[in-house]
N, C-alpha and C positions, 0 to 999 in steps of 0.2 A: 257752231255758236255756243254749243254746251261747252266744248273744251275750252273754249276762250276763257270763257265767264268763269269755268270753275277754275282756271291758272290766275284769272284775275285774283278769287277769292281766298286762292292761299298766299300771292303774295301782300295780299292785302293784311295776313293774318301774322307772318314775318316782326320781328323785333324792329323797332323801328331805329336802329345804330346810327344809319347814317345820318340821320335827320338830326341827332345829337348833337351836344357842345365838344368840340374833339378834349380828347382826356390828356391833361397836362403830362402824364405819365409815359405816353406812347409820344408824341411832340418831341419830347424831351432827348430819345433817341433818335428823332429824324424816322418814326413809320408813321405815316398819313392814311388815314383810312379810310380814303376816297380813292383812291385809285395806286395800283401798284409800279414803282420805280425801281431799274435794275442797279444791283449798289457797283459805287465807283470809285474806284481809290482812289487815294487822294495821291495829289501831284507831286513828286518828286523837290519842287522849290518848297513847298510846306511841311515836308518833316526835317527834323534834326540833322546836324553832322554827323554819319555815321560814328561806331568806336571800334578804336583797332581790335582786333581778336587778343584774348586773354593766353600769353605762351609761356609764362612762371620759369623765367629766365632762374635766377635762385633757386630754386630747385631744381631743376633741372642740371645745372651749373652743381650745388652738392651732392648730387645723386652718382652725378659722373665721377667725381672726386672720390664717393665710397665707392664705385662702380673698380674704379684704377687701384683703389686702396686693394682691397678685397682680393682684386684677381692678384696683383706686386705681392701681398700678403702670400696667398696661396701657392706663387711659385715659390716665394724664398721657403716658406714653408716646406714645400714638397721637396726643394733640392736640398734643403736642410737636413730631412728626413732620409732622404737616399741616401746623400753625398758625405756627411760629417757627423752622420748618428745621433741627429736633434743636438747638436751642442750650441748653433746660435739661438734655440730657443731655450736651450737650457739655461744659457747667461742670461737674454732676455730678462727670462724667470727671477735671475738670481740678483740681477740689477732692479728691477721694479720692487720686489722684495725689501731690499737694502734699504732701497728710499723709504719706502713703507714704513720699515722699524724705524729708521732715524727720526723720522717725521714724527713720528709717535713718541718718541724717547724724546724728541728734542719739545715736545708740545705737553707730554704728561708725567714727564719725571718731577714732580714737586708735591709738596706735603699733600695740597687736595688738587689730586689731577682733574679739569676742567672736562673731560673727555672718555672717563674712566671711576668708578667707584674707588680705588684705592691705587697705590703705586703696586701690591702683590698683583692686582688685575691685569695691570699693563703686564707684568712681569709673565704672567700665564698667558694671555692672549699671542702675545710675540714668540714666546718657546714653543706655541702649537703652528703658528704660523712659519718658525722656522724649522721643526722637525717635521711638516708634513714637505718643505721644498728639499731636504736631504735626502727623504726617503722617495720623493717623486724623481728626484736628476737619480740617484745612485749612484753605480761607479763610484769613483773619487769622493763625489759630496760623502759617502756614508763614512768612508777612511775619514772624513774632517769632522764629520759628525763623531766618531768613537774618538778623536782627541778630543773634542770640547765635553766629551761625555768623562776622559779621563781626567779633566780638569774641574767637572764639574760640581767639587767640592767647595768652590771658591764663587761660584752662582748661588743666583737667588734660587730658592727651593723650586718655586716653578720650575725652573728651568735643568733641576737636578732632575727630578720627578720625571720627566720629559726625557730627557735623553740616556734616562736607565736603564733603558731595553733598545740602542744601539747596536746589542754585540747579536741580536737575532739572523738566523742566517738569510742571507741574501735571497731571492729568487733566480734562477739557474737557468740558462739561456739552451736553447732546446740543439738537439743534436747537431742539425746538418748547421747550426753556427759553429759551433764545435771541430766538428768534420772539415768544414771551411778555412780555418786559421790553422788547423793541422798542416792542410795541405798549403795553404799558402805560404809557411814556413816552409816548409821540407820541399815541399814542391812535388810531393806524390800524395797518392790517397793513406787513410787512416790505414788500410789493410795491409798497405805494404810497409809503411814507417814502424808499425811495432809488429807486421807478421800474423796478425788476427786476423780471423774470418767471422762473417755474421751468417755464414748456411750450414753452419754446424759440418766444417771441416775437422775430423779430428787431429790431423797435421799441424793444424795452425792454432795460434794461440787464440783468444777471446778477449771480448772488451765491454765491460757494462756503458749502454749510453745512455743513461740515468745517473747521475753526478753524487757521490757521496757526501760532498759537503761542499756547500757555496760560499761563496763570503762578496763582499763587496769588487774584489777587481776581476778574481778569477772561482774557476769550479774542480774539485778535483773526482778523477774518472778511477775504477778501480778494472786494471787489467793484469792475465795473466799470457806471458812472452811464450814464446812456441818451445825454449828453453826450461819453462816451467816456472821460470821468478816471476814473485809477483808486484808488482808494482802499481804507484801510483802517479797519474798522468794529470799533471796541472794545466789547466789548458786556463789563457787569458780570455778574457770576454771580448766579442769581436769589437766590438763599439768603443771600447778602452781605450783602442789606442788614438783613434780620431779623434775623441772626447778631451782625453787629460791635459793639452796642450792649453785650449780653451778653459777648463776649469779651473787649471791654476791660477790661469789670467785671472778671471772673473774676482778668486779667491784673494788676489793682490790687491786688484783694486777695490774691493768691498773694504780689507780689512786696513789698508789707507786710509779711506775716507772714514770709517770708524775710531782710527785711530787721532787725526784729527777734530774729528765732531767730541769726541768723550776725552778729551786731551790723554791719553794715556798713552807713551810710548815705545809701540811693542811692533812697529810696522818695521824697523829694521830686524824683525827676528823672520819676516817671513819669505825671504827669499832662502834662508837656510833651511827650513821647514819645507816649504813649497821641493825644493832640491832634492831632502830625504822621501816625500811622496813621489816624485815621477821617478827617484831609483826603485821602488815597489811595484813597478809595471817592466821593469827589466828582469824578467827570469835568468839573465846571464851573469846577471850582478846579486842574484840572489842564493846561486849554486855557485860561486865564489866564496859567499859569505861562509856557503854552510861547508864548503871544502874546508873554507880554513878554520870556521870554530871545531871542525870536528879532530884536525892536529892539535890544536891547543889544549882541548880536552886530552888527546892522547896521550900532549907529554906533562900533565900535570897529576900527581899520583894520588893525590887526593880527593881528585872528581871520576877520574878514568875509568873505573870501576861500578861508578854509580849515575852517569848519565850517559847519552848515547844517542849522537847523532846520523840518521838516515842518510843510506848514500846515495850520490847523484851520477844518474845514468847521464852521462854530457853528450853521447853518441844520439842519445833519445831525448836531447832538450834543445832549445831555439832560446830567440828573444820573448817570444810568447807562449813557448812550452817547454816544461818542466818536467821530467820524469825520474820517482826516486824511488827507492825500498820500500816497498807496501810497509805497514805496522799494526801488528794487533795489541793495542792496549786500550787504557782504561782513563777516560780522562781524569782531570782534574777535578773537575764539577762532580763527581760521582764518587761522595763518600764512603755510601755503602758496599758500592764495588770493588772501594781498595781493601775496607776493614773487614770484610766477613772473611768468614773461617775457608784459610785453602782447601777445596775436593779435590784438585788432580793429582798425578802420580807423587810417588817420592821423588826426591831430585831433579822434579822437571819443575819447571820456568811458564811464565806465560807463551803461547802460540807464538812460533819464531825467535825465539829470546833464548842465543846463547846456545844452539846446541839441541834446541827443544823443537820437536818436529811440530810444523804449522797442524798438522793434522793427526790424530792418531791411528795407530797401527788400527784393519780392518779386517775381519777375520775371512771376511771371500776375499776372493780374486779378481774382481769385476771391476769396471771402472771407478776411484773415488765419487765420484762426483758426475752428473749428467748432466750438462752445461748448455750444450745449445738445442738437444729436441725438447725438452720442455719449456725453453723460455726463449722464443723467436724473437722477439723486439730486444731482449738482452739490455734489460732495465734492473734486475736484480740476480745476478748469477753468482756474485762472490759467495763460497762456503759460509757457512753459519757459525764460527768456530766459540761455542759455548759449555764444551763438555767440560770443563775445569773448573765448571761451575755444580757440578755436580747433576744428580737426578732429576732434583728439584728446580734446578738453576737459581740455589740462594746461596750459593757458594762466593768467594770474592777472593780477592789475594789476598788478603790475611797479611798486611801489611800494615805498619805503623803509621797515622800520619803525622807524629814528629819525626821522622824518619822522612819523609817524603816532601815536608819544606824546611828542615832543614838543609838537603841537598838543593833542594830551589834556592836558599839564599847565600849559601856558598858559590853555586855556581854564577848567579847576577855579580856577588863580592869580587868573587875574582874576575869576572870581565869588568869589571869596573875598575878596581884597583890594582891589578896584577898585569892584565895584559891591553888594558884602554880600548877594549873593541867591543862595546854594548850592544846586546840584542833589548831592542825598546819596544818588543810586542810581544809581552809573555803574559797574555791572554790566555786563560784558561781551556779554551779552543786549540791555544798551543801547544799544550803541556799534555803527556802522555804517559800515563804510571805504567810499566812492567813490574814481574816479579822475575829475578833470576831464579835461575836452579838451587843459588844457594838459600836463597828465600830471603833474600835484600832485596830494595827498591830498588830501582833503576829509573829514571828520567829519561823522555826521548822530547827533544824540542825541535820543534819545526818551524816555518813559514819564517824563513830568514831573511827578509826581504829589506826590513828596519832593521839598520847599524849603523852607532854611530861610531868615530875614531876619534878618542879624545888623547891628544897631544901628552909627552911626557910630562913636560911646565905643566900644565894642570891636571894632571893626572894625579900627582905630588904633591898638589896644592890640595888638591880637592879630597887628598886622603888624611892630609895635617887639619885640615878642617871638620874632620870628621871627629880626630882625637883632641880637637879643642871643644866639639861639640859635648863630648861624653863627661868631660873632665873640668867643664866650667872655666875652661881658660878664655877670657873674654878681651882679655890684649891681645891674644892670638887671633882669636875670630873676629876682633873689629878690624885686624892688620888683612887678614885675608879678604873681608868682603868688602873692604872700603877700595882695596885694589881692583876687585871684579867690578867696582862700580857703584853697588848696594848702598841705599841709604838707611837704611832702615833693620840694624842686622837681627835684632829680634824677632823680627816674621820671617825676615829671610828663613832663620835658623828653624824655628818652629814650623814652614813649610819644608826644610828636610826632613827632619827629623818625623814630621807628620804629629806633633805631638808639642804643646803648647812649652816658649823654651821665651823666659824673664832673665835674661843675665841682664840688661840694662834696664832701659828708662820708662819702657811702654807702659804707659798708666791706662787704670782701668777704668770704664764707663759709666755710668748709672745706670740699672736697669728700665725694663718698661713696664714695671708694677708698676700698680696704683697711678698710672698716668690715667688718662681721660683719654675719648678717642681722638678729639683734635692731635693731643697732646704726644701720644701716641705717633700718628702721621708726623709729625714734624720731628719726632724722636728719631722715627727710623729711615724716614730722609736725612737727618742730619748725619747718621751711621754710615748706610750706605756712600753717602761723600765722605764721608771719613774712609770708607775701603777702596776705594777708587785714589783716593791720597795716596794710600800704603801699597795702591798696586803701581805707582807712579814710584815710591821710594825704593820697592823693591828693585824695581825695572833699573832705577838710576839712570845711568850715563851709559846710554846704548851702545858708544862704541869701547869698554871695557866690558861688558856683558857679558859670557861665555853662553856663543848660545848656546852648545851641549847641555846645558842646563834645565832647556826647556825638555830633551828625551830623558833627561837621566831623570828629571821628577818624575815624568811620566813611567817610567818601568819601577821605583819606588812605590808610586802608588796604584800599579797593579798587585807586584810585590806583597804589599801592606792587605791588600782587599783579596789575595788569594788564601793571606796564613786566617784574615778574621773571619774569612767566608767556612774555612776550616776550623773554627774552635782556638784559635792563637796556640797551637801547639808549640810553638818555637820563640825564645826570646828574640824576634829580628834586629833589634837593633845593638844587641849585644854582638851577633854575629858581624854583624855586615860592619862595627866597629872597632875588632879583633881581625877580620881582613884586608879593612886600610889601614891598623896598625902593622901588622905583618907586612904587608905590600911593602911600605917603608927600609924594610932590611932586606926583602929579597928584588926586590925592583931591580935588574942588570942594568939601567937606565944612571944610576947611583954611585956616585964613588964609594970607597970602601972604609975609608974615616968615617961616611956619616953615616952608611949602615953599622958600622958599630956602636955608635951612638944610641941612633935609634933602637936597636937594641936593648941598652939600657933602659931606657923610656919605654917601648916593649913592657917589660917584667913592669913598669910601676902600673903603666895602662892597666894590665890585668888583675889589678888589685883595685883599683877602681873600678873598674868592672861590675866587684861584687857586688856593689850596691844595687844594680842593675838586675843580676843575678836575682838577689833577696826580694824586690819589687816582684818579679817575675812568678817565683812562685806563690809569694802569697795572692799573688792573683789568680793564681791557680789551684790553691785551698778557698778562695772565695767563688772560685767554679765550681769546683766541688758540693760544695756548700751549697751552690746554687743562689750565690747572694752576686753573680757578677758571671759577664761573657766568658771572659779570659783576660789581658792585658789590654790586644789588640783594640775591646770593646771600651778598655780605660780609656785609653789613648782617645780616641772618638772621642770618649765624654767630655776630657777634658778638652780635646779640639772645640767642641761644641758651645762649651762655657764662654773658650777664650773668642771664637769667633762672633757671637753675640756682642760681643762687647764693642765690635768693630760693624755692627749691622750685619750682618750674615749665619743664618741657620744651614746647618750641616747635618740634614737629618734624613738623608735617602741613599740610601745602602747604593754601592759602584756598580754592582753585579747582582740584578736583580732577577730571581727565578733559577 
């Protein structure tokens, strides 16, 4: 009875909820709070139409597209890679490129470029953009890269600026590609084709597989034959030969559609061009060349003596390997080399030259030279041959360098005018000073790769125009270059000569003082169309053209940039216009009436001359003086004057460093 009463009393004591007004709040979601209800879904007729599942057809649909893209991408890639030695990604490259510059030249060449700070801007952004894809392809691209670098006299400074460190050497493809093309020429291994061992056989000859000098197509190897000669082994770069087929392509039609877009017509010059670069990958056609320059030199008495070309082992050469006379000399580039005071014997010669032992006498007995046990990888083995340099090694050949281009421009003269067979890459790289025993220069020229053959008819023409050049005959020289085509013979003349040449009508420009900057921009837009005119005048009528023209400038203006890199030791153009007058009377090519003629005209030439002559040295008592380069640095100047005048700064040296 107690429990009852006291459960009574607490739920008596309990909140009293239920007795409440139910709370709008709880109603509101359907909970009653009188008694509990199990919840019930609701019926299938009372919800909505289902929605289809979300499957992003369009994406899915691009994904796949990049998916196909990607992998197609990465085979052609990879077979590219294997199969043709990146040359379809190399044109790729050189096509998107192409478009790149036009796009840009055709959008921002005009006084205020919309897209560019100035037209010089365009002009730098596009030179960096096209020297970084020369030096990425290689191969080929860099051979095209060093002609537009040997033209780049005639570019906008950017673009001079830019491709004046061209001639730096190549990077050199590592042995077993090397070893590779060896063998797959000859069709034996390295060891047997020249006889060399790499385990330090003393029987057998040796072979450095570290490249002495690389250049663009090929690397050359220095080894010595079991015979004892030493020589040097040009080996091609393996990828060259899969590549140049494709490059040239690329280079045709690039320089098509350029020629087109910039109207200037110079596109029928490059099938001749394109021709002379893939004969530079024929080692067989290149020890041709140097066979025969080196008869011609024999039977001419004048040079015989003073240059000297390397001979060619043919039993040891292919289509892509070249093997010839090792040579110790002195390049070009290296003034001081040639001028310091001779230290070696009396009557001896530089290392190999004439009679003069590569090495000298040693007073033991023991082997010269320790060749394969201390240098296993056989990366630098060749002798060090420096003792004729004295103690100190500040000894040099004690040689003149007027003495050393004047024989450089005699011997270009007479391939040009004497015998029509041009060597057009006498690159400083090429050129090789000796001292004979009698203690004359001697010239050794190599990489004969570039030649060109120019026909008797213009061989003849091209040497009369040389003595209308010098002598201001300007009946003469409008009769010869109106026939080549030339409209314009003024610049014509002044781009031989390299040296600003007014017989007719070219009037001059107003400067760009005291313009304004607007004024300014539209000045030197209106110039540079003005040089793009004069390079259309020059060009003329492309099928009288002589393309020879385009190599022979180019060896001119190495020529030109070897004597000023040198101090202008030499009047060049006196020379080289005293041997197309000569050529004249000795040419066998000639009947014998007109060489007597010429003759005549001969003797007057060389009194004209003097004027030349007189020029000459007083630019050489203003050297002295220290008030002027030399001639060479006149010449420039005045190029520099005249070339302003037509929008064009000529102000970054050929050969730079």
């Amino acid at each position: 009875m107690r429990s009852s009463t006291h459960h009574s009393l607490r739920i008596a004591s309990l909140p009293r909820i239920a007795f409440q007004r139910p709370n709008p709040f709880f109603s509101a979601r359907g909970i009653h709070s009188q008694q509990f209800q199990p919840f019930v879904p609701p019926s299938p007729s009372s919800l909505s139409k289902p929605a289809p599942p979300k499957t992003y057809p369009r994406t899915r649909k691009w994904l796949r597209r990049l998916f196909y893209l990607s992998l197609g991408g990465g085979i052609i890639y990879g077979i590219d890679r294997q199969f043709y030695a990146s040359s379809i990604t190399r044109t790729t490259c050189t096509f998107a490129l192409g478009v790149l510059v036009a796009l840009d030249y055709k959008i921002n060449f005009r006084p205020n470029p919309p897209f560019a700070e100035s037209i010089a801007a365009v002009h730098a952004r596009n030179a960096e953009r096209l020297s970084i894809l020369l030096r990425a392809n290689g191969g080929l691209y860099l051979k095209i890269g060093q002609a537009i670098a040997m033209q780049s006299a005639i570019l906008p400074p950017e673009f001079q600026k830019m491709f004046s460190r061209m001639f730096d050497d190549a990077p050199q493809n590592d042995w077993k590609d090397v070893a590779r093309v060896i063998e797959e020429d000859f069709g034996r291994p390295v060891e047997e084709v020249f006889g060399v061992s790499f385990d330090g056989n003393p029987n057998n000859g040796v072979m450095e597989r570290s490249a002495r000098a690389s250049a663009s197509v090929a690397q050359v190897h220095w080894a010595r034959l079991p015979d004892g000669r030493e020589v040097a082994v040009k080996v091609q770069k393996k990828e060259i030969a899969q590549q140049v087929k494709w490059d040239l392509w690329a280079f045709k039609v690039v320089t098509y559609i350029y020629s087109r877009i910039f109207d200037i017509p110079f596109y029928s010059l490059i099938p001749f061009v394109s021709e002379r670069l893939y004969l530079e990958t024929d080692f067989e056609n290149e020890a041709n060349n140097s066979e025969r320059m080196a008869k011609l030199i024999a039977s001419e008495p004048r040079l015989r003596d003073r240059v000297y070309i390397p001979k060619v082992y043919k039993e040891l050469s292919s289509k892509r390997v070249m093997t010839a006379e090792w040579i110790e000399g002195v390049k070009l580039w290296d003034k001081d080399g040639i001028t310091r005071p001779w230290r070696g014997g009396w009557w001896e010669g530089s290392p190999g030259c004439h009679g003069t032992p590569l090495d000298p006498p040693r007073k033991d007995t023991s082997t010269p030279f320790s060749l394969a046990a201390s240098h296993a990888k056989y990366e630098n083995i060749k002798p060090k041959r420096d003792y004729w340099k004295g103690r100190n090694a500040r000894g040099g050949l004690g040689l003149s360098l007027k003495e050393v281009m004047e024989t450089m421009v005699d011997l270009f003269s007479a391939q040009m005018f004497l015998w029509g067979w041009l060597h057009c890459d006498p690159h400083p790289g090429n050129v090789l000073v000796r001292r004979r025993p009698s203690g004359k220069a001697e010239l050794v020229l190599i990489d004969h790769g570039l030649y060109i053959h120019m026909e008797p008819k213009f061989r003849h023409e091209y040497a009369e125009f040389w003595k209308a050049l010098l002598t201001f005959d300007n009946a003469e020289l409008e009769k010869i270059v109106r026939g080549w085509g030339v409209n314009n013979t003024d610049i014509f003349a002044s781009a031989t000569l390299l040296r600003p040449y007014r017989g007719g009508d070219m009037s001059t420009s107003k400067g760009l003082e005291g313009l304004s900057k607007k004024e300014r921009a539209q000045r030197h837009y209106e110039m540079q169309q003005a040089m793009r005119k004069a390079a259309r005048d020059v060009l003329g009528d492309e099928k009288k053209w002589p393309q020879e023209l385009v190599f022979i400038s180019r060896n001119f203006r190495i020529v030109q940039a070897n004597n000023q890199f040198l101090g202008s030791p030499v009047n060049r153009i006196k020379i080289t216009g005293t041997w197309a007058s000569r050529a004249l009377i000795e040419s066998p090519d000639l009947p014998l009436a007109e060489k007597i003629r010429n003759y005549g005209r001969h003797i007057v030439f060389k009194f004209v001359l003097l004027g030349s002559d007189l020029w000459f040295y007083v630019s050489k008592i203003r050297q002295f003086l220290g008030r002027g380069g030399g001639m060479e640095d006149e010449i420039e100047a005045q190029m520099q004057n005249m070339a302003k005048e037509m929008g064009v700064e000529l102000n970054q040296p050929l050969f730079e460093g």
